[in-house]
Backbone as XML, in Angstrom:
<?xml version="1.0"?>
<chain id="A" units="angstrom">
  <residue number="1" name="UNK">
    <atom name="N" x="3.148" y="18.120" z="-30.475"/>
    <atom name="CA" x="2.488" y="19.336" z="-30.890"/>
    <atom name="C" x="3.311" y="19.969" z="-32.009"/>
  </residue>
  <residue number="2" name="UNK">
    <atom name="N" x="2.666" y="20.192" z="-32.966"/>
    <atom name="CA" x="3.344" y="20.951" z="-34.271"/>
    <atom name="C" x="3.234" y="22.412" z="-34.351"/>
  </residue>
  <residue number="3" name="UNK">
    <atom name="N" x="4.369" y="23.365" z="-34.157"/>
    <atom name="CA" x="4.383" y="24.407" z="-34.203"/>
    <atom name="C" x="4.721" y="25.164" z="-35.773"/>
  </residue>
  <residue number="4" name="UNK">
    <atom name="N" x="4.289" y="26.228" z="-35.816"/>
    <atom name="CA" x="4.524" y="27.191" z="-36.848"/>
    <atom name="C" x="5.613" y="28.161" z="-36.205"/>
  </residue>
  <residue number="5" name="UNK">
    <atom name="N" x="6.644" y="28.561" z="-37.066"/>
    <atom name="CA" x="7.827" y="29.634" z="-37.088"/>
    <atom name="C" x="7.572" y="30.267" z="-37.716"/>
  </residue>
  <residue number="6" name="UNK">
    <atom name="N" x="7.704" y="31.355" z="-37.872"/>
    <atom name="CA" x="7.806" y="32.494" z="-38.749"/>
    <atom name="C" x="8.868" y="33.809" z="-38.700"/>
  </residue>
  <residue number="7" name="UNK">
    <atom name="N" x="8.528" y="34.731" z="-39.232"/>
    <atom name="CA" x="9.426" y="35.329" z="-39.445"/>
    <atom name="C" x="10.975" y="35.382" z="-39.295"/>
  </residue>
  <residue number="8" name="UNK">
    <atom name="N" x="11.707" y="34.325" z="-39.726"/>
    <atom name="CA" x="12.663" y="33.897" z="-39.363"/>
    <atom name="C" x="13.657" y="34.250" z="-40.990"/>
  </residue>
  <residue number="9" name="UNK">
    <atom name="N" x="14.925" y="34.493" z="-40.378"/>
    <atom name="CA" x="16.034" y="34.921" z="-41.682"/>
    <atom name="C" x="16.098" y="34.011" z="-42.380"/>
  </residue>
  <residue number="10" name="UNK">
    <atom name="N" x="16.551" y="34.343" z="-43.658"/>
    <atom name="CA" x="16.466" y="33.512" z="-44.325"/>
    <atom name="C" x="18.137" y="32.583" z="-44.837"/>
  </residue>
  <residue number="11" name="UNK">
    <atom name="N" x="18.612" y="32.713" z="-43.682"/>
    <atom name="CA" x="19.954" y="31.959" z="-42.992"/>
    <atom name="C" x="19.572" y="31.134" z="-41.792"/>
  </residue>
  <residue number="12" name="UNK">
    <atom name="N" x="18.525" y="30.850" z="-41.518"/>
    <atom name="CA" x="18.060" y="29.866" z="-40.395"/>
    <atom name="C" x="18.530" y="28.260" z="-40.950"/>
  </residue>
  <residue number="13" name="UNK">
    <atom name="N" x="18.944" y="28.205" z="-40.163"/>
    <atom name="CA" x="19.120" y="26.593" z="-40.516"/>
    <atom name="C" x="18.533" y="25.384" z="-39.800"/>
  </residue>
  <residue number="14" name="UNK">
    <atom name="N" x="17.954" y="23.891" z="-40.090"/>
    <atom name="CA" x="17.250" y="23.313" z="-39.255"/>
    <atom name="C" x="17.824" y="23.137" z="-38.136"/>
  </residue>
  <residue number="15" name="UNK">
    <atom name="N" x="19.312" y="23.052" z="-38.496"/>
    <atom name="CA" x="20.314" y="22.799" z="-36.954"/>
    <atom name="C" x="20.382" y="23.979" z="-35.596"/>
  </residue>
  <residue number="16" name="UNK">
    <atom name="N" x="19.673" y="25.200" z="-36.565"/>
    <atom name="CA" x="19.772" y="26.260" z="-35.297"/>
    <atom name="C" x="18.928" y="25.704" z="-34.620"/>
  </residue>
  <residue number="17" name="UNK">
    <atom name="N" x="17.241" y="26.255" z="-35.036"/>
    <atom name="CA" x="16.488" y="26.133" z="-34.743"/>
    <atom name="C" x="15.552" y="24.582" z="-33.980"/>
  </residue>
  <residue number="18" name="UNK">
    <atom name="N" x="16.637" y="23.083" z="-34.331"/>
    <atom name="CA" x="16.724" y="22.161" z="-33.070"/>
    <atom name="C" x="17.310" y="22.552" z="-32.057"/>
  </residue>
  <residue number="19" name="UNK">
    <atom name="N" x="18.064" y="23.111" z="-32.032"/>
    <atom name="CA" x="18.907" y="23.899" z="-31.009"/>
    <atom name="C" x="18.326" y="24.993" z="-30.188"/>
  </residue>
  <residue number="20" name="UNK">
    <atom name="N" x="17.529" y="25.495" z="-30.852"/>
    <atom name="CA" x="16.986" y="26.345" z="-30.046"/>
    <atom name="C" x="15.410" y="26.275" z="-29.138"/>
  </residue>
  <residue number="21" name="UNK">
    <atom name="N" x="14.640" y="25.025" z="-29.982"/>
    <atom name="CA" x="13.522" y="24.574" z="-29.563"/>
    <atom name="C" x="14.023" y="23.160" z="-28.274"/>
  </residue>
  <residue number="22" name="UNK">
    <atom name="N" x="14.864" y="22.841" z="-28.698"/>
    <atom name="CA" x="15.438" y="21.735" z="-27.551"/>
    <atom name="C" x="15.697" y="22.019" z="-26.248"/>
  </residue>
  <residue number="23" name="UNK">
    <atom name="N" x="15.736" y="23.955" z="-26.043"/>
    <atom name="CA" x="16.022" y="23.803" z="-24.998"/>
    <atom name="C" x="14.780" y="24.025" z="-23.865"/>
  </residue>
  <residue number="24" name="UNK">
    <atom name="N" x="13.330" y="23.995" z="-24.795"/>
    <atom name="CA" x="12.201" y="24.311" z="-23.975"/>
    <atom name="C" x="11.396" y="22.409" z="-24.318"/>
  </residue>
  <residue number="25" name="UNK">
    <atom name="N" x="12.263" y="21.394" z="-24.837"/>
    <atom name="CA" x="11.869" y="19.922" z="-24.870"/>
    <atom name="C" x="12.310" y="19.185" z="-25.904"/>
  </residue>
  <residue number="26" name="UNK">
    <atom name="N" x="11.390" y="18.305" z="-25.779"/>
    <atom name="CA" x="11.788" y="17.390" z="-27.130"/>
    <atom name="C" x="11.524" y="17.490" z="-28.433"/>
  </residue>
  <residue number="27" name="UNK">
    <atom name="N" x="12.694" y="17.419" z="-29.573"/>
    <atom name="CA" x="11.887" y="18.209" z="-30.476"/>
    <atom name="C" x="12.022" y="16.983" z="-31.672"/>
  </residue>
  <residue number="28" name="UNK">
    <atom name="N" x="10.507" y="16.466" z="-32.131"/>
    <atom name="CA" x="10.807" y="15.200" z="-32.739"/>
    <atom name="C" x="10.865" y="15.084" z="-34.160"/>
  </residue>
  <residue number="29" name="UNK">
    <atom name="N" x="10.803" y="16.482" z="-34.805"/>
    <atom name="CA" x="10.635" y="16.898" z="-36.297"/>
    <atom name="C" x="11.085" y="18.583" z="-36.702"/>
  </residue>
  <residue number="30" name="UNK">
    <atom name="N" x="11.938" y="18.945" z="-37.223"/>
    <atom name="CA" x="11.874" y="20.432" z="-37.803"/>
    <atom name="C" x="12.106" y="20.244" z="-39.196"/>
  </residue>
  <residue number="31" name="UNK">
    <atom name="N" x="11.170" y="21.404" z="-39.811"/>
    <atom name="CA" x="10.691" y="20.926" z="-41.664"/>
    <atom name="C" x="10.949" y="22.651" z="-41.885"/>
  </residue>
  <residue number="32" name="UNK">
    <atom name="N" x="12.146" y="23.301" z="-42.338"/>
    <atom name="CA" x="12.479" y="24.727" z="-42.986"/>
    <atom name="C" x="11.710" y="24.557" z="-44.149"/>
  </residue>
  <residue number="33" name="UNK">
    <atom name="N" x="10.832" y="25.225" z="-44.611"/>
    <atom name="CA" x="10.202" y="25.342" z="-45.844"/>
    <atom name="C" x="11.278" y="26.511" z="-47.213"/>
  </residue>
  <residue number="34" name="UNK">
    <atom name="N" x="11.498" y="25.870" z="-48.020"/>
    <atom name="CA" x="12.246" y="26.356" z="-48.925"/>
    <atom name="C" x="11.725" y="26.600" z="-50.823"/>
  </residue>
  <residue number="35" name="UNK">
    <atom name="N" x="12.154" y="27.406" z="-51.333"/>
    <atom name="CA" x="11.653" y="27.869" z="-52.370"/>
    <atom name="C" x="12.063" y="26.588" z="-53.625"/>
  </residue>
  <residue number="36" name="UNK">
    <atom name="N" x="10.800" y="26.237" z="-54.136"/>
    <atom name="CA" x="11.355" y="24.833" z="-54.923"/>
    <atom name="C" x="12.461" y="25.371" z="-55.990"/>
  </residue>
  <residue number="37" name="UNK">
    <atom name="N" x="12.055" y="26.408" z="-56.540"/>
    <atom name="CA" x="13.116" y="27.260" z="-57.812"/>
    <atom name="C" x="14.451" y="27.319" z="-57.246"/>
  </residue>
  <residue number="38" name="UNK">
    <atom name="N" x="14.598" y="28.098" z="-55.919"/>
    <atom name="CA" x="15.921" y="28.897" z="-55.621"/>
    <atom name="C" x="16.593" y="28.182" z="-54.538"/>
  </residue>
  <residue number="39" name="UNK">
    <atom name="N" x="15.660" y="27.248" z="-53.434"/>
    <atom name="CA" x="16.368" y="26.466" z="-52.517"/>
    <atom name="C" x="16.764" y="26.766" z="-51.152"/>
  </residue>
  <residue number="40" name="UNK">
    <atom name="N" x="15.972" y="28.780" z="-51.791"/>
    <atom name="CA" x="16.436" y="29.594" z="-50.344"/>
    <atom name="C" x="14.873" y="29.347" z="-49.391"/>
  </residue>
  <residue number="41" name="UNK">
    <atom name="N" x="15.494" y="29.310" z="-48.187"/>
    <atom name="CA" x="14.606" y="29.861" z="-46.691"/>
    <atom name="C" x="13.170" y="30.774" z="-47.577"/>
  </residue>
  <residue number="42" name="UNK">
    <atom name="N" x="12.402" y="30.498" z="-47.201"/>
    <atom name="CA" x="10.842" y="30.906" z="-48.074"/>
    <atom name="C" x="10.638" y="31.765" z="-46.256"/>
  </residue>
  <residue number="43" name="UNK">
    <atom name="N" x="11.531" y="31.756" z="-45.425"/>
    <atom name="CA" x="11.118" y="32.457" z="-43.940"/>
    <atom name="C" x="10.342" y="31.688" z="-43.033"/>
  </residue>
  <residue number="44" name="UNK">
    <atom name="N" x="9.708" y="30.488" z="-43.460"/>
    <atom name="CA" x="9.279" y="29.949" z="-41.746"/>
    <atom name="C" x="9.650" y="28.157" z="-41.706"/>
  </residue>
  <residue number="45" name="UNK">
    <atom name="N" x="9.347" y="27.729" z="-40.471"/>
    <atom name="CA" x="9.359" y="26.208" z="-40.412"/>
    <atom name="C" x="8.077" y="25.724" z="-39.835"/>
  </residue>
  <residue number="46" name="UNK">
    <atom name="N" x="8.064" y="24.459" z="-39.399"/>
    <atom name="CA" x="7.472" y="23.751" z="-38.299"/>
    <atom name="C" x="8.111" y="22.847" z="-37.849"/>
  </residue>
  <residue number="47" name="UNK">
    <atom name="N" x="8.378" y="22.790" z="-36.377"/>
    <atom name="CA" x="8.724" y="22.334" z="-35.530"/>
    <atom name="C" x="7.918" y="21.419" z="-34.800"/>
  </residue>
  <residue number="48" name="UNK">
    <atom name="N" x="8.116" y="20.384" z="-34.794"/>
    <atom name="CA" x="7.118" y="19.494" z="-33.821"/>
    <atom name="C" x="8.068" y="18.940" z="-32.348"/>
  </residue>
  <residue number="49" name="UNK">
    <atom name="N" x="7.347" y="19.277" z="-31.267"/>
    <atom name="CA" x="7.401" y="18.609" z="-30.220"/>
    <atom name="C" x="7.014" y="17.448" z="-29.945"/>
  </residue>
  <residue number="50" name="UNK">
    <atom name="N" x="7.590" y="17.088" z="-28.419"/>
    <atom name="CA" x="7.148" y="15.496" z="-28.246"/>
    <atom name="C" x="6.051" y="15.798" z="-27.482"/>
  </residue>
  <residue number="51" name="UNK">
    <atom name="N" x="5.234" y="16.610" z="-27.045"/>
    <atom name="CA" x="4.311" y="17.159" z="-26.281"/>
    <atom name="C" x="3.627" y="18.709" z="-26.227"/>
  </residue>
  <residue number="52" name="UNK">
    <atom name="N" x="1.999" y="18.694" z="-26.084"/>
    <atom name="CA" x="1.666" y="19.516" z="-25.920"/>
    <atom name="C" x="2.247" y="20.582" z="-24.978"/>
  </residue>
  <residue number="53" name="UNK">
    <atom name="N" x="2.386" y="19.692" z="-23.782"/>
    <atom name="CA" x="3.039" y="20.923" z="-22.996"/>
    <atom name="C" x="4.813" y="21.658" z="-23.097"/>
  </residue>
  <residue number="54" name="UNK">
    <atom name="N" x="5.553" y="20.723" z="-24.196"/>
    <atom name="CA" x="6.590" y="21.121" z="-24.563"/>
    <atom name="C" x="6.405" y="22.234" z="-25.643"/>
  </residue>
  <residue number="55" name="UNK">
    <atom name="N" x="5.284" y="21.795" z="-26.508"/>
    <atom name="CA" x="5.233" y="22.822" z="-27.699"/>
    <atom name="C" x="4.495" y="23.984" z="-26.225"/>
  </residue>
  <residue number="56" name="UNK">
    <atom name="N" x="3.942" y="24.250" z="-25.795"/>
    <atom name="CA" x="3.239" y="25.692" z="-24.616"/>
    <atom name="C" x="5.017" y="26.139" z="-24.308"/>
  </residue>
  <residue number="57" name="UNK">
    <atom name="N" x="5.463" y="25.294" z="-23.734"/>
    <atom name="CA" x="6.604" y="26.010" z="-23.224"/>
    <atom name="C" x="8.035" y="26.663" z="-24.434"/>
  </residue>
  <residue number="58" name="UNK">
    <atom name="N" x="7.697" y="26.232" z="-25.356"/>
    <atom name="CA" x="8.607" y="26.751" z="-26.403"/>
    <atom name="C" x="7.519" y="27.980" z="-26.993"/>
  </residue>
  <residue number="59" name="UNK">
    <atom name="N" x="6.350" y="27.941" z="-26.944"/>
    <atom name="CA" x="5.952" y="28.957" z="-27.584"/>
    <atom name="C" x="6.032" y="30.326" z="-26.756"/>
  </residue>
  <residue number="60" name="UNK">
    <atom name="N" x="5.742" y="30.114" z="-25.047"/>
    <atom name="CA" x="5.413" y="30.569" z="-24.555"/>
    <atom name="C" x="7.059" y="31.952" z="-24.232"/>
  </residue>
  <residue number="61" name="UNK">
    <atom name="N" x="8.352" y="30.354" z="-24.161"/>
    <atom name="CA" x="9.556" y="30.855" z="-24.252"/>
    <atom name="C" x="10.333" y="31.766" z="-25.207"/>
  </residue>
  <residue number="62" name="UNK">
    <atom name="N" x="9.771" y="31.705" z="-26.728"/>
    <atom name="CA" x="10.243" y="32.059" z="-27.988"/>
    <atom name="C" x="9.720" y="32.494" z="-28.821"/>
  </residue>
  <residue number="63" name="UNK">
    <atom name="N" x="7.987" y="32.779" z="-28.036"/>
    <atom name="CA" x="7.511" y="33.693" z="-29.383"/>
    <atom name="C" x="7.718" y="35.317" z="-29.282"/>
  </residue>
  <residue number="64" name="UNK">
    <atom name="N" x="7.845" y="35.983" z="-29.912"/>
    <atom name="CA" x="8.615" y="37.243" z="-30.259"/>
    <atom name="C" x="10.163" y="37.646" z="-29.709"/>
  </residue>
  <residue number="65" name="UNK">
    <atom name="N" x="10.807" y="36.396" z="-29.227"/>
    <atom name="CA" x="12.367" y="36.308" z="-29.211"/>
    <atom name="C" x="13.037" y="36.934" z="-30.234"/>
  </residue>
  <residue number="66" name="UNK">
    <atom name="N" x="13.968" y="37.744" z="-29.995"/>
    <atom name="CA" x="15.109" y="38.094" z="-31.241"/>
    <atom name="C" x="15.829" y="36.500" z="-31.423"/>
  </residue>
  <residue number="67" name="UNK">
    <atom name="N" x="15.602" y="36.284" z="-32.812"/>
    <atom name="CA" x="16.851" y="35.331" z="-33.432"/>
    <atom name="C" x="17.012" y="34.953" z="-34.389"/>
  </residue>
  <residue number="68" name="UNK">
    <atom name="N" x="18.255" y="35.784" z="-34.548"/>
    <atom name="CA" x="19.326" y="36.332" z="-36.351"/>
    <atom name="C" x="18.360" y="37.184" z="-36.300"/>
  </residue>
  <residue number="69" name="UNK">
    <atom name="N" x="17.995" y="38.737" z="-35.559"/>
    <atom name="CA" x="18.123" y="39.920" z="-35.982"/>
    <atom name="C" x="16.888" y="39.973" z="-36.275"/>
  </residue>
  <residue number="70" name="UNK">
    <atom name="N" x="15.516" y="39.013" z="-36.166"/>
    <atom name="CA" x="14.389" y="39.041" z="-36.546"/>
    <atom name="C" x="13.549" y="38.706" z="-35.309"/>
  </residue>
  <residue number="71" name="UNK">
    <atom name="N" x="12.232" y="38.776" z="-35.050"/>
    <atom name="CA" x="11.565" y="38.570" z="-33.677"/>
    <atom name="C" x="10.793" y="37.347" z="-34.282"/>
  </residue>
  <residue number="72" name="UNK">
    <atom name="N" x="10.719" y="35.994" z="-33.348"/>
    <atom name="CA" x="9.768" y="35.243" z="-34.318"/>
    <atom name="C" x="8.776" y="35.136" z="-33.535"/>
  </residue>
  <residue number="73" name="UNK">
    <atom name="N" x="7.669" y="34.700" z="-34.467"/>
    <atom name="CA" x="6.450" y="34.435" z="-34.411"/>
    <atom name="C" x="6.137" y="32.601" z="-34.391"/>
  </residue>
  <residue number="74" name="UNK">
    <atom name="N" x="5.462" y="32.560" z="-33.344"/>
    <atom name="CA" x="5.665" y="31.355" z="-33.057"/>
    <atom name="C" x="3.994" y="30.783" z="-32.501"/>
  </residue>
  <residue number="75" name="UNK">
    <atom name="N" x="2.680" y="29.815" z="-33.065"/>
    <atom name="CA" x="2.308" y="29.133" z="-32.379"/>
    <atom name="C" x="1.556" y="27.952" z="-33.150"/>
  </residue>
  <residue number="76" name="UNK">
    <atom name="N" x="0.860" y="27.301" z="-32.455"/>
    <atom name="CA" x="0.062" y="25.960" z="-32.836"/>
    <atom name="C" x="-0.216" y="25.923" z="-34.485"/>
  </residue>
  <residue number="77" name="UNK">
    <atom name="N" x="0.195" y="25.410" z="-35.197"/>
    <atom name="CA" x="0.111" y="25.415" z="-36.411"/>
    <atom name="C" x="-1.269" y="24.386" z="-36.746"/>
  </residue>
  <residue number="78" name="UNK">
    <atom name="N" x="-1.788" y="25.325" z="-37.726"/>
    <atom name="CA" x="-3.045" y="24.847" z="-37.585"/>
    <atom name="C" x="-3.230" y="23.556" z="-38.937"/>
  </residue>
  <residue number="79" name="UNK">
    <atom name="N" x="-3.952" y="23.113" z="-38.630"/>
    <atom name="CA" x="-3.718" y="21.900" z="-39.958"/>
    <atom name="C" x="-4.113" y="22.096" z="-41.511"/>
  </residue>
  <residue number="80" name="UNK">
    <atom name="N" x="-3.718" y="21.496" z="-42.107"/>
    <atom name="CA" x="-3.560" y="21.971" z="-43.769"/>
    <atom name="C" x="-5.253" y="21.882" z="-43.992"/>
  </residue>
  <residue number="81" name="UNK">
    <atom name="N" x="-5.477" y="22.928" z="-44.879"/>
    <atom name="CA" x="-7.153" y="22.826" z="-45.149"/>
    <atom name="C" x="-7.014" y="22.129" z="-46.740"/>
  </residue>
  <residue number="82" name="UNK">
    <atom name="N" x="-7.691" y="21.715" z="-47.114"/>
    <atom name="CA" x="-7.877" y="20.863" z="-48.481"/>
    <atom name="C" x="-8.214" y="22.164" z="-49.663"/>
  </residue>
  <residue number="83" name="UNK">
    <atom name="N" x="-7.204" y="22.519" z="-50.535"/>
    <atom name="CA" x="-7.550" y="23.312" z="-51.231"/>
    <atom name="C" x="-7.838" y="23.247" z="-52.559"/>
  </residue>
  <residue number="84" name="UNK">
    <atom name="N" x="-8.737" y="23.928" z="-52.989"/>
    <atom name="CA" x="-9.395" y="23.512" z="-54.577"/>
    <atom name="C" x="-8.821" y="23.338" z="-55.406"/>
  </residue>
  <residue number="85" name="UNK">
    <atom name="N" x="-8.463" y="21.842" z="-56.267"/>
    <atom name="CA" x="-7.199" y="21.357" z="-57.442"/>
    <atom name="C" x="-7.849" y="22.560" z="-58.267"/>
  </residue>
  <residue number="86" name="UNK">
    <atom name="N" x="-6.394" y="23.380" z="-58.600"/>
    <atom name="CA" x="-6.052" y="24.660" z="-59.707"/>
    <atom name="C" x="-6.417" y="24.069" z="-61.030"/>
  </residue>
  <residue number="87" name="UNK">
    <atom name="N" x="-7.150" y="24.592" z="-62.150"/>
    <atom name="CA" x="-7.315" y="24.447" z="-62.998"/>
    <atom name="C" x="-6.711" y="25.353" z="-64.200"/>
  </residue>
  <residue number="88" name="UNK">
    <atom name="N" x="-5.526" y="24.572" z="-64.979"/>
    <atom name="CA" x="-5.023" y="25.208" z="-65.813"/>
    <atom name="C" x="-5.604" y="25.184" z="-67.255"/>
  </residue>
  <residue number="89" name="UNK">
    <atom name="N" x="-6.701" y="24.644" z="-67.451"/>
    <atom name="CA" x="-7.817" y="24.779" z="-68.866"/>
    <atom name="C" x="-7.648" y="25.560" z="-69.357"/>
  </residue>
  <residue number="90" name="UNK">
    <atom name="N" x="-8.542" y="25.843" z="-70.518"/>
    <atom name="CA" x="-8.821" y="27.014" z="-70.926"/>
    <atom name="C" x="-8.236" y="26.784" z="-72.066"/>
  </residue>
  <residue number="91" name="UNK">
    <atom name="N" x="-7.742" y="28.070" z="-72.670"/>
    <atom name="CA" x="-6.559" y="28.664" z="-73.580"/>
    <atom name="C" x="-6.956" y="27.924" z="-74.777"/>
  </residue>
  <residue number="92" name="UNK">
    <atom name="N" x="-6.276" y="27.266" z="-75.313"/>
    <atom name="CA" x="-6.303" y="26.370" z="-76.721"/>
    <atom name="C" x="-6.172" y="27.040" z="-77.991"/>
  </residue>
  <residue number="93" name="UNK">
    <atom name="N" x="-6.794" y="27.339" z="-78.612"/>
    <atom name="CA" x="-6.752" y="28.512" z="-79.899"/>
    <atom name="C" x="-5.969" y="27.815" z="-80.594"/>
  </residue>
  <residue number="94" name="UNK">
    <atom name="N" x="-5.827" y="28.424" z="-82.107"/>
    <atom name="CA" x="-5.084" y="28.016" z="-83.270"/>
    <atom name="C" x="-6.157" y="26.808" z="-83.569"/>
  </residue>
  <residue number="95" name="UNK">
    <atom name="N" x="-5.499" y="25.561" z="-83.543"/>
    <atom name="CA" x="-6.252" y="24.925" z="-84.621"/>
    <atom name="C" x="-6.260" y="25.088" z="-86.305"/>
  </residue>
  <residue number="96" name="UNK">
    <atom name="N" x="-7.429" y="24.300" z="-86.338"/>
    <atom name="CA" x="-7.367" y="24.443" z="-87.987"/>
    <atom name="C" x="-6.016" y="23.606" z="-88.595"/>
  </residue>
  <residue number="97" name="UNK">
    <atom name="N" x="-6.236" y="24.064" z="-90.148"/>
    <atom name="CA" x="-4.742" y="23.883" z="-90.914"/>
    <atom name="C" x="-3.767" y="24.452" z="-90.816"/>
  </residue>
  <residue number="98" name="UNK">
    <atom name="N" x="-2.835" y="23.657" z="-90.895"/>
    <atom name="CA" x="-1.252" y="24.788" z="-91.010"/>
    <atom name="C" x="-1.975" y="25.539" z="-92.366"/>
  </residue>
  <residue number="99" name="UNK">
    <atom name="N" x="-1.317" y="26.758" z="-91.827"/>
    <atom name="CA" x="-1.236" y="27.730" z="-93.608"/>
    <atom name="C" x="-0.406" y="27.058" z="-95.039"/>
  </residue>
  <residue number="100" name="UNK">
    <atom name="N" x="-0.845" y="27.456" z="-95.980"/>
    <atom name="CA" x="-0.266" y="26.763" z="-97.380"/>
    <atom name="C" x="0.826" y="27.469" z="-97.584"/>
  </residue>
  <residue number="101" name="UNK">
    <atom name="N" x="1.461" y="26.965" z="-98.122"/>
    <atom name="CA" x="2.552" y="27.484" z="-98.484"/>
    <atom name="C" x="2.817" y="27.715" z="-100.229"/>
  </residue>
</chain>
């Protein structure tokens, strides 16, 4: 079961947070999402369990827990929806000749 984290400092590290989901099961994946520019904590993860009923008992154990000074938010992360390829078109202008000189 793949969980969503949230509100989490942005000093979380994946090693806490195995650490801290391990102790409600097995935890077979944690992915800290980070800012591609800066490298810092963007504030949440996902955590995957080895089981539905491991991810119930970590959510059930740790959602609105204090940890590092923040309460997290914690459940079933829902699956990625397919979102519309961004279109950067447009713009263009100028053209023509260079000016004479």
């Amino acid at each position: 079961m793949k969980l969503y984290v949230g509100n989490l400092s942005f000093n979380t590290t994946e090693n806490e947070l195995q650490d801290i989901f391990a102790q409600h099961g097995s935890v077979t994946d944690v992915s800290l999402i980070t800012d591609k520019m800066t490298g810092r904590s963007r504030g949440f993860a996902f955590v995957t369990m080895g089981s539905a009923e491991e991810g119930q008992a970590a959510i059930n154990g740790l959602n609105g827990k204090d940890f590092g000074g923040r309460k997290l938010t914690i459940n079933e992360a829902r699956p990625r929806e397919d979102r519309p390829q961004r279109s950067f078109g447009g713009g263009g202008g100028g053209g023509g000749r260079p000016p004479r000189r």
